[in-house]
Residue, then its C-alpha position, 0 to 999 in steps of 0.5 A: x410702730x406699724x403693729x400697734x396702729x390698728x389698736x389705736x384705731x379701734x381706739x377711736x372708734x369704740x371712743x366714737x361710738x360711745x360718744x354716738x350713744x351718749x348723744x342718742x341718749x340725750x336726745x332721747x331724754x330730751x324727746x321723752x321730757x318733750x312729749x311729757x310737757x307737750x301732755x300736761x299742757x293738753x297738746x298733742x304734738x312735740x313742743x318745738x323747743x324740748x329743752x326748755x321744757x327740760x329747765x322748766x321741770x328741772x326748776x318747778x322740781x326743785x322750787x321749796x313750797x310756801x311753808x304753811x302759815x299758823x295763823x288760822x283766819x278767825x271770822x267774827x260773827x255778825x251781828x244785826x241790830x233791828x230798831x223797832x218801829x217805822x215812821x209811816x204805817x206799813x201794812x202788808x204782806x210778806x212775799x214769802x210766808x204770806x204772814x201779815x206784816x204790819x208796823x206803825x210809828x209810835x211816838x217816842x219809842x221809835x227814836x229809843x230803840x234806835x238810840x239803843x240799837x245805835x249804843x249796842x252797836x258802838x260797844x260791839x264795834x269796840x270789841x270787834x263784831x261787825x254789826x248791821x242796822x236792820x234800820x239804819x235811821x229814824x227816818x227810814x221805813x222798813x218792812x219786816x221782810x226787808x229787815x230779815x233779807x238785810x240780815x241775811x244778806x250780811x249772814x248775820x249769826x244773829x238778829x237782834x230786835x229793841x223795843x220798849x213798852x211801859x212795865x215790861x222787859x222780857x226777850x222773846x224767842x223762836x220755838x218750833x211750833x209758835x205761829x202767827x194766824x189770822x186773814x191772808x192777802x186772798x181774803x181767807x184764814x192763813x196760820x204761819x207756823x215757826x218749824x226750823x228746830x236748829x234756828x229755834x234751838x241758837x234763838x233759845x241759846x242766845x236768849x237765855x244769854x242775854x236774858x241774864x246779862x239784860x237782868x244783872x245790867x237792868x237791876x230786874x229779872x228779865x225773863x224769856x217767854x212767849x208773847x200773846x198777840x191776842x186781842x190786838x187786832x189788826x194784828x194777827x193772834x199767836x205767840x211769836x212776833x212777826x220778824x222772828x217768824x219769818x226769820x227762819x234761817x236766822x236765830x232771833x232774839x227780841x227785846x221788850x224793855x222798861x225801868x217802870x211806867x215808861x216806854x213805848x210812846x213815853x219816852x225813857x230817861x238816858x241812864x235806863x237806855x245806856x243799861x238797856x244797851x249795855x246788857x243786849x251788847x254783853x248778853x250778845x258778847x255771852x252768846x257768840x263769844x269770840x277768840x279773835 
């Protein structure tokens, strides 16, 4: 029994010093995790309890991630409706381009474009495009500046102005170089000229749409072309209306319409507005489609 003694001591000893080792180790483990959490936080020092540090990486280690969804966000283009005319005469000049900005009530044109504005917008409500009034009664008064800032303001992907007037129905657009001239705020001749080639470009694209729906609705051809300002003095001379000059960052597209001998201060029958309404609402629908 003696002589098998010191062998189970050594025994002992070498299991001692094994689990001396595993405990130094752990230790070590626990530090160096420490020191690494203590890192990504931003500090400089140990944490004081490593080994809740430990469980916090082993736990965010083995959390799943969210499985991507599918479902891809579908954002519908806004549309801003602009209703021609203002109860009271404005006239001014826009802040930015210094383009002369005058507008005036007529008759019965204010409450049909409005009427019309108010239809385009139900039927596109109905098919999901959110939709802004650029005027949101008949009541209010509102600069040409502050139309293109509201539409802006609710980045609409298009601006869309109504109008009526006796005999014609045609949609203008915006084109690099039509221009607006004549005397500026300081007294002197100021010619404002469109130059944004990729509004211009959208603005002839949406034009076109609803031009042809505008003509298959109305039961006429509805052309697109450029105005003539000319003679109509104290309007300034060019080729392009003032709104959809100024309206640089955002495509313009405007409309004149007439069944015949009524528009502008005479006032159009119900069933000539409902198809004005009905090919601005489709022709919009064929120029900024959607897939929500």
């Amino acid at each position: 029994m003696a002589e098998h003694e010191p062998q189970v001591s050594s025994q002992r000893h070498l299991r001692a010093l094994a689990g001396s080792a595993v405990g130094t180790m752990a230790l070590s483990i626990a530090v160096v995790l420490s020191g690494c959490a203590a890192a990504s936080s931003g500090g400089g020092a140990f944490s004081s309890t490593p080994s809740r540090s430990s469980s916090s990486l082993s736990q965010s280690s083995t959390t799943p991630l969210a499985a991507p969804t599918s479902k891809v966000a579908c954002a519908m283009p806004v549309v801003a409706l602009d209703p021609g005319h203002n109860p009271v005469r404005i006239d001014s000049f826009d802040p930015k381009t210094g383009a002369a900005q005058i507008d005036y009530p007529n008759g019965a044109e204010d409450a049909d474009a409005f009427s019309v504005a108010s239809q385009v917008a139900a039927m596109l409500r109905g098919s999901g495009y959110p939709v802004v009034l650029l005027k949101r009664s008949t009541a209010e008064s509102v600069t040409y500046r502050q139309r293109v800032d509201r539409a802006e303001d609710a980045h609409a992907a298009i601006g869309v102005s109504i109008h009526t007037s006796p005999g014609v129905h045609e949609v203008f657009v915006q084109r690099v170089g039509l221009y607006r001239e004549g005397t500026g705020a300081d007294g002197k001749h100021l010619r404002v000229t469109f130059d944004d080639a990729a509004t211009a470009r959208a603005s002839q694209r949406y034009g076109a749409a609803i031009a042809a729906a505008r003509s298959r609705a109305e039961g006429h051809r509805v052309a697109v072309t450029d105005n003539d300002f000319s003679g109509r003095a104290p309007l300034w001379t060019g080729n392009i209306p003032i709104i959809a000059l100024i309206a640089t960052h955002t495509p313009w597209v405007y409309n004149e319409f007439s069944p015949g001998a009524t528009g502008g201060s005479i006032a159009v029958d119900a069933a000539s507005l409902r198809a004005y309404a009905t090919g601005i609402a489709n022709g919009i629908r064929a120029a900024l489609p959607t897939r929500c």
